[in-house]
N, C-alpha and C positions, 0 to 999 in steps of 0.2 A: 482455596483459590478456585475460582469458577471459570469456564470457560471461554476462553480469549474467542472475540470475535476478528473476523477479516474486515477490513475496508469493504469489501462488496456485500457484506453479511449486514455489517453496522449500518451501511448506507443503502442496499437493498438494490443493487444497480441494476442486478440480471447481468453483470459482464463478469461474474465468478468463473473459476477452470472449467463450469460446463456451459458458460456461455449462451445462458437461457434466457436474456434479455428475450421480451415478446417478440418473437418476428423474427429472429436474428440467431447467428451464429459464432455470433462476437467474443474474443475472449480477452480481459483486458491485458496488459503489459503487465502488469500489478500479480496476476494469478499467473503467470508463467514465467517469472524470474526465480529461477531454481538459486539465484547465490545468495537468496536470504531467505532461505527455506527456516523454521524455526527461530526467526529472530521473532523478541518478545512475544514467543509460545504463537504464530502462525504460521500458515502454511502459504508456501512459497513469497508474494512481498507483499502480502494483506494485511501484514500489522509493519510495513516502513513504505507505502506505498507512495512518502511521497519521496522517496529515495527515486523511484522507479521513472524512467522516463519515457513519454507520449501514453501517460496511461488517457482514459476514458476520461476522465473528470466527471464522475458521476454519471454519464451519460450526456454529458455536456460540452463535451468534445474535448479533442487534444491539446494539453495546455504548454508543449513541447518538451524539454526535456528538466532535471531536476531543479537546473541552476533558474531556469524561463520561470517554473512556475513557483518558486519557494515564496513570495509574499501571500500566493493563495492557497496554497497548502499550509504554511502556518497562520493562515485564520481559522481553519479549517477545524470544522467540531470530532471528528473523529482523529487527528492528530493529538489533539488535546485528549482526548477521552483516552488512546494509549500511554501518553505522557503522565496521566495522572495513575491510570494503572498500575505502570513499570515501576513507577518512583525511581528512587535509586537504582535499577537494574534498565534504563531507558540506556539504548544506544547512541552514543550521539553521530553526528553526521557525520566524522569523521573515521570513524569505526567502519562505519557502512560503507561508506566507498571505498574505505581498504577493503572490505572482504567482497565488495562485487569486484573490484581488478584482480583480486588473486583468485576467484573462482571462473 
């Protein structure tokens, strides 16, 4: 198994944990949510990002929070591309929101 990419790695935003979007100091939502640190082998919610709420959306601004944005997050090619990754080891949404309430 090869190396799980993040949301901001696969999509290239510049808004990863160091926040090197050109110009900017930005860090999204997505790279500093510690309660899904290691879900589907990434680091902090770069591989359930669209759990995460008010991330960046690419760089295309805030799409508010998970419940707002879930029609464009699951069109989304990088949801897919971890869905088909995980296979049967994919979390479903409901997992996820249990472990960001209890962390």
């Amino acid at each position: 198994m090869g190396k799980r990419l993040n949301c901001w790695d696969f999509k290239q935003c510049g808004f990863g944990p160091d926040g090197s979007n050109s110009g900017t100091d930005r860090t999204c939502p997505a790279a500093l949510e510690s309660s899904l640190d290691e879900i589907h082998g990434g680091h902090r919610g770069g591989r359930a990002c669209w759990m995460v709420s008010h991330t960046f959306y690419c760089g295309k601004g805030d799409k508010g929070d998970h419940v707002q944005k879930y029609n464009t997050c699951m069109n989304c090619d990088f949801y897919w591309h971890v869905r088909e990754e995980e296979e049967d080891n994919f979390e479903l949404t409901l997992v996820l929101q249990n472990r960001m309430r209890n962390d």
